[in-house]
N, C-alpha and C positions, 0 to 999 in steps of 0.2 A: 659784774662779779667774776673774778679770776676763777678759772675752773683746777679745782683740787688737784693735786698729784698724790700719784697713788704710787707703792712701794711694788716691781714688778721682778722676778728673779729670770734672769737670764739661763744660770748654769750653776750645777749642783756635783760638787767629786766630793763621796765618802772617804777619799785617804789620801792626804796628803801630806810631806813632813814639810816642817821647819826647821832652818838652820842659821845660827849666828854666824856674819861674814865679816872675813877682815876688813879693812879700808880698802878701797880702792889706791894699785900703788903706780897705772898709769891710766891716760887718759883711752886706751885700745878698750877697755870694757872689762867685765867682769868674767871670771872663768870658774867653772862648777869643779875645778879639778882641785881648786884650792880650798875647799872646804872639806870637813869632816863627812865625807857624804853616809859610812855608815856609822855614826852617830848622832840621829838627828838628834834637835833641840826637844823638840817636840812635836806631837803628830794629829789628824783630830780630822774635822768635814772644811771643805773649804764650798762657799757660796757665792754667787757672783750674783747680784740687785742694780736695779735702776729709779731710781725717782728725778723725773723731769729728765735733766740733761745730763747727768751725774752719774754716775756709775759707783760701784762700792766692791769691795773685795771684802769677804766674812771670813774668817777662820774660827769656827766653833767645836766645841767639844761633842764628839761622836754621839755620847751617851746623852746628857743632860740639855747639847743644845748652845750652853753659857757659855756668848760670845770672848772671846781669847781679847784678839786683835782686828783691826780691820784699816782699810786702806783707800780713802777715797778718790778716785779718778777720776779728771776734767779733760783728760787728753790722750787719746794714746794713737801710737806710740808717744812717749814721755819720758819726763821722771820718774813719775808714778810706779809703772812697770817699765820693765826692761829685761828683755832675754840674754842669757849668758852668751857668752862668743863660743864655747867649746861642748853645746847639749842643747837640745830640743827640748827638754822636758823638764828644766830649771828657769826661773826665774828671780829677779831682783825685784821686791816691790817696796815702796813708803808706807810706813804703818802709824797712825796717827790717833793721838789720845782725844780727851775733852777739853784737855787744857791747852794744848797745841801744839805740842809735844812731838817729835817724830822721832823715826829710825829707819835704817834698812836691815830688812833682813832678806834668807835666801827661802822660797819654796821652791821642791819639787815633787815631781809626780812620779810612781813607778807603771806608770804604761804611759806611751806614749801616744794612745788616742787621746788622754784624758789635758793632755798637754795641750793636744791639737784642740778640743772641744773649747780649753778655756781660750785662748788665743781669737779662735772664730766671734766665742759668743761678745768679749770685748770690741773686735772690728766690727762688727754685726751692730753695735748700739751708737758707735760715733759715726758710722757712715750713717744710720739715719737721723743723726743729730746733726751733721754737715746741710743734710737734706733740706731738714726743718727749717735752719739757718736760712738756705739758698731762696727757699718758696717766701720766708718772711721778708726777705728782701726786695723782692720782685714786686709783690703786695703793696709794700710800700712805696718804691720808686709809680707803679700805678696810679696811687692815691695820692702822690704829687703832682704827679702829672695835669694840666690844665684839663677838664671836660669838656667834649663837645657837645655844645649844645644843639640837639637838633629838634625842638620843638618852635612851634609856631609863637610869634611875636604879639602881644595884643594889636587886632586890626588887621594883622598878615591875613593874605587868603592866597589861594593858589585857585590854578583853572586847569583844568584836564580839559583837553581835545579828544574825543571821541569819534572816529569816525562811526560811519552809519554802514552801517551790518548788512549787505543786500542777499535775501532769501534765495537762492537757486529755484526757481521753479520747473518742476518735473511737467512734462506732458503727459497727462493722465489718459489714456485709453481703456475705454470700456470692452470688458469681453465679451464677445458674441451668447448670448442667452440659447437656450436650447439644447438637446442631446447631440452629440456627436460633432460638436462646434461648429456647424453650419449655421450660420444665421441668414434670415429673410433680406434679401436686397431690395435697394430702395426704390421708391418709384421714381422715373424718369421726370424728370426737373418740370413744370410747368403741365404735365399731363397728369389726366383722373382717370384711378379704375374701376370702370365698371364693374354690372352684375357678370357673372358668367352666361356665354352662350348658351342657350339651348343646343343646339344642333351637334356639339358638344358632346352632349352626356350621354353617356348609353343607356339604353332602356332596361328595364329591370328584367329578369328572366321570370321566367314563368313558376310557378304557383310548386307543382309536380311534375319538373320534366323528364320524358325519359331518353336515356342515354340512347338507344337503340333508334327510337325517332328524331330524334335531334341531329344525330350524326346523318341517316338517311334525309333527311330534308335539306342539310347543309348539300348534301352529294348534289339531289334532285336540283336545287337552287344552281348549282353551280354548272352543272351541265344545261342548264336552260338558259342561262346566259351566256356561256359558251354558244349556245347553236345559235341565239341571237345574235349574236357578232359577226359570227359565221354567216347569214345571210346575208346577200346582196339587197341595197336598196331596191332594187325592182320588187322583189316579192313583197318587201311592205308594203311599198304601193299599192300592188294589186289587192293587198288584203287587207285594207281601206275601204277599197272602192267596193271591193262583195264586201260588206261590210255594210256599207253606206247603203249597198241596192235589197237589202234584204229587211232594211226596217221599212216601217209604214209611212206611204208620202205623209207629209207634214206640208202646210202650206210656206211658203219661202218665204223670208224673211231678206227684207233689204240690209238686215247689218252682214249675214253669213253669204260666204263665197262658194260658189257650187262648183266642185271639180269636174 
């Protein structure tokens, strides 16, 4: 279903006159000097509309609205309208009845924006009727044009080659366990750790010792081995042998060696 056209107004001047114009008496154009300018015809709102690609010129009465004349346009610049050779603010347009009727006659405006505005909103609807034109064209020559077809054929198949995606492997190192990142080193390849020595350990200290006797016993221990070192072998000997002569005979024994 074709989509409706709707009636849209371009441009709307509250005053504008009308004037009856002689014939055209060369082919140079029309000129605004030759008409009655202060006498117009008559005076009233001029409206400019569009439905689809059509454009329309209104001349209606100020008060009531009830259309005068009106001028419809397929093309402009044209015949339709036409600007005079000697005034911006005059024009020549075709005014046409029901019956099919025509005429020219002359409108003008007295300000000259309102000259400029109608002019604009005119160019303003056939450039984008050119527009329309140029896109509907192009659509079509598209829609002539052969398709390609790019889907699969019955029984068509394709084969993708894939290569095979190889993972990077990271070397994972484990962090050493413990406070202050020291970790325990390992045992020596092929060897067992035993228990701990005795000879090793130190012995537990006493129960209540006291400072005063601890220190003096260290002193005592230490100068008694001192003076031990300080003796010559001879005097151990000798204190052996009184030693030896002062215990009680014992009968002798063939494992022990008697000095």
């Amino acid at each position: 279903m074709a989509e409706a056209e709707y009636e849209s107004i371009l441009c709307v001047k509250p005053e504008v006159s009308v004037y009856r114009i002689p014939p055209r008496a060369s082919n140079r154009g029309y000129r605004a000097s030759d008409w009655k300018l202060d006498q117009p015809d008559w005076s009233g709102r001029l409206r400019v509309t569009s439905k689809g690609k059509l454009a329309f010129i209104k001349l209606e009465d100020k008060v009531s609205g009830e259309l005068f004349a009106q001028a419809p346009v397929d093309q402009y610049p044209g015949i339709t309208v036409e600007a005079v050779t000697d005034s911006s603010r005059y024009f020549v347009i075709r005014i046409q009845d029901g019956n099919g009727r025509s005429a020219f006659i002359g409108v003008g405006f007295s300000d000259r924006g309102d000259a400029f505005d109608f002019n604009v909103a005119l160019q303003d609807h056939f450039k984008w009727v050119r527009q329309e034109s140029d896109l509907s064209k192009e659509s079509q020559e598209t829609d002539s044009r052969p398709k390609l077809d790019l889907g699969f054929k019955e029984g068509q198949t394709i084969k993708l080659n894939i290569g095979q995606i190889k993972k990077k492997e990271g070397v994972s190192r484990s962090r050493p366990s413990g406070t202050g990142g020291l970790g325990i080193l390992p045992p020596p390849p092929g060897g067992k750790i035993g228990p701990p020595s005795l000879s090793n350990q130190v012995p537990p200290p006493s129960q209540h010792p006291d400072s005063s006797d601890t220190l003096f016993d260290f002193s005592s221990s230490a100068m008694s081995s001192k003076d031990s070192i300080a003796q010559p072998s001879s005097t151990l000997w000798e204190g052996l042998s009184s030693a030896a002569s002062g215990l009680p005979s014992q009968p002798q024994q063939s494992s022990w060696v008697q000095f």
